[in-house]
N, C-alpha and C positions, 0 to 999 in steps of 0.2 A: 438913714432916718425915714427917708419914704419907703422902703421896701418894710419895715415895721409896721407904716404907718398904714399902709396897703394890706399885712397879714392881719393888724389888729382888728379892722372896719371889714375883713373877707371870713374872719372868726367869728365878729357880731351878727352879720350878717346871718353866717350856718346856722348858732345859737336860735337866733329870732325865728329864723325856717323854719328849726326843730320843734321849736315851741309850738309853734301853730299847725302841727301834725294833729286831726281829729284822734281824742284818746279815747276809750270807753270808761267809763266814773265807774257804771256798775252793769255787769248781767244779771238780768233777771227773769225768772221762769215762770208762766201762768198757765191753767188748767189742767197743769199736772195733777192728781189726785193718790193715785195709787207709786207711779215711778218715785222717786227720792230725786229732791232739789239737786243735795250733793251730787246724786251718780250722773244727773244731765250737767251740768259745772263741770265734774269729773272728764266726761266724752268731751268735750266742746276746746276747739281751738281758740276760742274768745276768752277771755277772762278779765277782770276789772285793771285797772294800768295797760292794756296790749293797745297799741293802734287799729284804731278803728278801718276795717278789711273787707269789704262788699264780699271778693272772694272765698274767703274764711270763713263769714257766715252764712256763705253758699252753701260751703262741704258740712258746717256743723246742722245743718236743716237737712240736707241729704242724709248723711249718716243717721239723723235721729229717724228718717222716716224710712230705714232701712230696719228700724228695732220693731223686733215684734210686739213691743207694746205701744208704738205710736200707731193710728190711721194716719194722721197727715200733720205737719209742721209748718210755721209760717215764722216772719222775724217783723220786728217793728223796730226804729232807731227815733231818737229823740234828742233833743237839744238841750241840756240841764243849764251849765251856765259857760262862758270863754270858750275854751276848745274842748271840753268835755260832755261827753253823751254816754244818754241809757240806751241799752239794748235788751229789748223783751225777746224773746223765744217762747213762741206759744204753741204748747202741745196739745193735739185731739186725742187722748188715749185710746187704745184697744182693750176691748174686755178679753181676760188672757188665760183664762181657764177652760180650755177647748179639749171638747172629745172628740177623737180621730175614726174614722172609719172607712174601712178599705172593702168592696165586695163587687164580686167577680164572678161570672157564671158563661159557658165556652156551649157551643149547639152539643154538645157531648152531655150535657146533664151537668157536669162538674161544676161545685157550688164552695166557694171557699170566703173567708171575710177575717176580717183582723181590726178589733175595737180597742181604743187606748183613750186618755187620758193627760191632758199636759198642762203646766202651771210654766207660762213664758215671761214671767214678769217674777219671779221668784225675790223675796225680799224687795220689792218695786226697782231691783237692780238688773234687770234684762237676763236673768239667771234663769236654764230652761230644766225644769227637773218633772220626768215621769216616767209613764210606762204603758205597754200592750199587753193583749189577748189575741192569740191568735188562732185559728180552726181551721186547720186546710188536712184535712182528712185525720190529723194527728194535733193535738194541743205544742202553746209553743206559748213563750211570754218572753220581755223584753224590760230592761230599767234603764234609764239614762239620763245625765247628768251634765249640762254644758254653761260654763259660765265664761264666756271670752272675754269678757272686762271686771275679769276677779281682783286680779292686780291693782292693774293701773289702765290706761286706753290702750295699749298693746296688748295687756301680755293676759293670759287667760288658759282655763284646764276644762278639757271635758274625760267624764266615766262612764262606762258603756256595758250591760252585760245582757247578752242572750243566751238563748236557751231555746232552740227553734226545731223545729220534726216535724220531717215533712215525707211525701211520697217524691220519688224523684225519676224519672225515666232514666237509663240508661243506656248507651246505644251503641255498638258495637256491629261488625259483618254483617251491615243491614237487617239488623234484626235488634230489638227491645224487649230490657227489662224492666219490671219495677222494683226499688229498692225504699223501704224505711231509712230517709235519711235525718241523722241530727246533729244539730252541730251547737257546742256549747263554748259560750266565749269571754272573756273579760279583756277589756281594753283603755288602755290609758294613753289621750293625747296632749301635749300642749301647745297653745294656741299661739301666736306672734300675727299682729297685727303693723305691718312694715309702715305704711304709710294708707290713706283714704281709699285707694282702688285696689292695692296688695296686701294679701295674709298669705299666710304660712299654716301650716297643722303638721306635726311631726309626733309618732309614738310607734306603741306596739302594743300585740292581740296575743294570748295568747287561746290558744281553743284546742278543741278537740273533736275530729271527725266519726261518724261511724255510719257505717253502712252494713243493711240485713236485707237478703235475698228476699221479695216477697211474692213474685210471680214474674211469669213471661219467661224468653229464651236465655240458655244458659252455655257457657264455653269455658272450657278448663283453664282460658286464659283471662279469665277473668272473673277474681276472688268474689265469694258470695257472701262475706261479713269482711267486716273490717272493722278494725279500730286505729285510728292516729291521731299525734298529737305533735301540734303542730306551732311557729313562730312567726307571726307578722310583722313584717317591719313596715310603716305608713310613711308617705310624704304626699302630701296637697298643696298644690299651689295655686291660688286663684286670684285673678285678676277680674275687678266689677267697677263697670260703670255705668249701673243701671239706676233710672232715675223712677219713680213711681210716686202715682197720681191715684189715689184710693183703688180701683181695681184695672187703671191703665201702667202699663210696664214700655218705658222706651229705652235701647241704648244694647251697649253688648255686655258679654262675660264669656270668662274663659274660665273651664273648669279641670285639673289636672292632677289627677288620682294614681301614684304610683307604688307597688306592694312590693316587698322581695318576701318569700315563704319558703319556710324550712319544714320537714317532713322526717318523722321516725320510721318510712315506710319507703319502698323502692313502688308499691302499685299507686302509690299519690306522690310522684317523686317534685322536688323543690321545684319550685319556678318564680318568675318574674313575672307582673301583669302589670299595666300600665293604661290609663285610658283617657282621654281629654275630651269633657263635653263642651261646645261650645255653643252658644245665646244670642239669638238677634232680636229683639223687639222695636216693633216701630208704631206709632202712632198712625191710625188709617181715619184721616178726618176727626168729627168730633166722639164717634162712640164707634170708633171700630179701632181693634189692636190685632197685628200680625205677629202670631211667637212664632220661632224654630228652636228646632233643637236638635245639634252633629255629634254626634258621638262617632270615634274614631277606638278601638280599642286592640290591645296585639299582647298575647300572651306567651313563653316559649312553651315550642311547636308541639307540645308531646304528645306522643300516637296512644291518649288514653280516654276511656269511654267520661273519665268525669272531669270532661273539660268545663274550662270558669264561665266560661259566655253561656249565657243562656240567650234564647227566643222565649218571651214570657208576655202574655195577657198584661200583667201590673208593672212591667218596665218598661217596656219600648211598643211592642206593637199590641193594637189596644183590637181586640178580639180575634186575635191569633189562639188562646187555650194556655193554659199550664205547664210552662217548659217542654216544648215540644222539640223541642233540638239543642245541640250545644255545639260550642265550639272554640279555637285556638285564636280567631280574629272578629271583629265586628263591626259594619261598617251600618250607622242606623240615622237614617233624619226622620224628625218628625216636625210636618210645619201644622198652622192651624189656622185661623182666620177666625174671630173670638168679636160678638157687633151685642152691644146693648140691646135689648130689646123693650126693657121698662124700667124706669129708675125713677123712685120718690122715694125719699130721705133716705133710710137705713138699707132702704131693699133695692137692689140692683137683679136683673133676670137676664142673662147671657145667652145667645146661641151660638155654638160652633161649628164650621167644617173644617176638617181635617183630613191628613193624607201620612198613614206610617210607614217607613219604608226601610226595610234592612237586610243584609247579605251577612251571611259568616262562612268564616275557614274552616275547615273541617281538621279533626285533628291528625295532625301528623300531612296533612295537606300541604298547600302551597297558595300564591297568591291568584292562580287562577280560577280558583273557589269561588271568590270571590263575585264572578262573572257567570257560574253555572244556576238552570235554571232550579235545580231544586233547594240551593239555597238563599230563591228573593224571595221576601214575600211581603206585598203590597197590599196595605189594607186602607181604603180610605173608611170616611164613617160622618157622624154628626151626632151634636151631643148638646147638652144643656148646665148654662151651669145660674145656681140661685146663692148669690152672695147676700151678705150682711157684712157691711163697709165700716164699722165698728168691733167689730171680733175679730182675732187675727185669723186668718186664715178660716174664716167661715164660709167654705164656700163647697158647698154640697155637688157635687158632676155626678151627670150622666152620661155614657158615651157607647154608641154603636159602631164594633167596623165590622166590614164586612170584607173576605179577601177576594184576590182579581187572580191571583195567583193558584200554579198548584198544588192541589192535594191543600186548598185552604178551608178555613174553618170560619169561623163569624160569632160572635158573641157580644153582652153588656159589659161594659166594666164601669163600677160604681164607684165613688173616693171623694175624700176629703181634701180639698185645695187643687188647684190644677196641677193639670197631669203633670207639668215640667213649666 
């Protein structure tokens, strides 16, 4: 009778406990305009009945303010009546209909640039659909298509098709060619969102290469046209745990890009390419932010002039020139040191110094490439950047480096959003 009488008053008891768990009555959403009520409810770990979770409404404010159409998120709780409470989620939107602009000019004269076009809030569902123009000695255009929360808060498709031609050096027994290169592609992936700081991206490309002799040195071991066509298999995995403050960025991310390529040709034979970028930011007092950026990259070793790595102006080292080498491995940091220098409401003015720095394998090489001096090359530089804190990604750079290195070169490169 009393061991009853003890489970019955130690059941009342849990019941009552339970009861008085903080529950959420209702989520509710303000200053949205353009997004959909639905698709933020839809993202959000919170919903009306869930216990009320300081944590939860942590990641659903992070996550939103990782969407290119938010500038910044904040949460407000409220006491309605007994053990139930509102929760507001209040969004600053981003005006989300942004032109992109890439341009690049090397102490050699060489002048290239690439204008696009993009709608990041597509149906106010964080849906990114558009396209480029590109000019680098040969026309090229691009369309693309990315919805990662088409489904549901996981699961998501993006489409991809270029069309790119370009000039390309080629480099063989110390000696260069230039070839008309172009590469035409269509690609389909889909998205898996694991949980808050893990996604997935998994598909396949297919394209087709070609290549036409158009000047410089020539070797009978190395075909002067080509055509192939060729099969991409994709896998990314990326881990983010980056937290952002209108145009301050703190925390890390890992970035992990792996291809296996198939080949209808024996002079572009298959291979594996694999590459992990990795992200530090940190907060430097009240208006200063320190980014990096490690790229680690390793392709198999093949002894051919059109290896995947490039050395390029608009990827890694910022006034190096136009693909001025390539290679089988790549080892590249670039840090930066980024200080406000005037900020009233909308407009914020950035200075940065910076320092780019990378080594590659040579093809068909080895890992002590990696150590010889003609393939470092260090460029530091300084550069400006003029944001507007309300448009996604409106943020205009200028950047000069200059090399320290040999046989270096020195140029501007101009772009839209920071470099990395």
């Amino acid at each position: 009778m009393k061991k009853t009488l003890i489970f019955f008053l130690f059941g009342i008891f849990a019941i009552n406990s339970f009861g008085q768990d903080k529950v959420v009555l209702d989520l509710k959403v303000q200053g949205n305009k353009k997004i959909k009520t639905a698709f933020i409810k839809k993202m959000a770990i919170m919903r009306a009945g869930s216990i009320l979770d300081s944590a939860a409404i942590e990641k659903d404010i992070r996550r939103l303010k990782r969407l290119p159409s938010v500038a910044h998120a904040y949460y407000q709780v409220f006491h309605s009546h007994d053990n139930l409470y509102n929760v507001f989620y209040n969004v600053e939107e981003n005006f989300t209909i942004i032109p992109s602009a890439n341009i690049y000019t090397s102490n050699d004269g060489e002048f290239a640039y690439r204008l696009g076009l993009y709608e990041f809030n597509l149906l106010g569902r964080s849906m990114t659909f558009g396209g480029f123009y590109q000019k680098d000695i040969y026309s090229s255009y691009g369309i693309n298509f990315r919805a990662p929360y088409l489904f549901n808060r996981q699961f998501g498709v993006a489409i991809n098709h270029q069309d790119l031609t370009t000039q390309e050096p080629v480099f063989f027994n110390d000696d260069t060619a230039d070839y008309k290169y172009r590469n035409n592609s269509y690609e389909v992936l889909g998205l898996y969102e694991i949980d808050f700081q893990n996604r997935l991206e998994a598909g396949i490309n297919y394209f087709s290469e070609d290549y036409e002799y158009k000047s410089g040195a020539t070797s009978e071991n190395v075909p002067q046209t080509l055509h192939v066509k060729k099969l991409l298999y994709k896998f990314i995995y990326e881990y983010n745990d980056l937290d952002y403050d209108y145009q301050y960025v703190s925390g890390f991310k890992s970035a992990l890009n792996f291809q296996y390529v198939t080949s209808t040709s024996d002079a572009l034979p298959e291979f594996l390419i694999g590459r992990n970028d990795f992200f530090y930011y940190e907060r430097v007092g009240s208006k200063g932010n320190w980014a990096n950026r490690m790229r680690i990259g390793f392709s198999t070793n093949n002894d051919t002039p059109f290896a995947p790595f490039a050395v390029d102006n608009n990827i890694n080292i910022r006034g190096v020139g136009n693909v001025i080498d390539r290679g089988t491995g790549a080892m590249v940091l670039n840090t930066e040191y980024r200080h406000t220098l005037y900020e009233k409401g909308w407009f914020c003015l950035q200075g940065n110094a910076f320092v780019d720095a990378g080594t590659w394998r040579n093809p068909g090489g080895d890992l002590g490439d990696f150590g010889k001096s003609q393939n470092i090359r260090v460029y530091p530089g300084v550069g400006l950047r003029f944001l507007h804190k309300q448009i996604f990604n409106a943020i205009f750079r200028i950047d000069y480096g200059i090399g320290v290195t040999r046989d270096s070169a020195k140029g501007l490169v101009f772009g839209i959003g920071q470099y990395f």
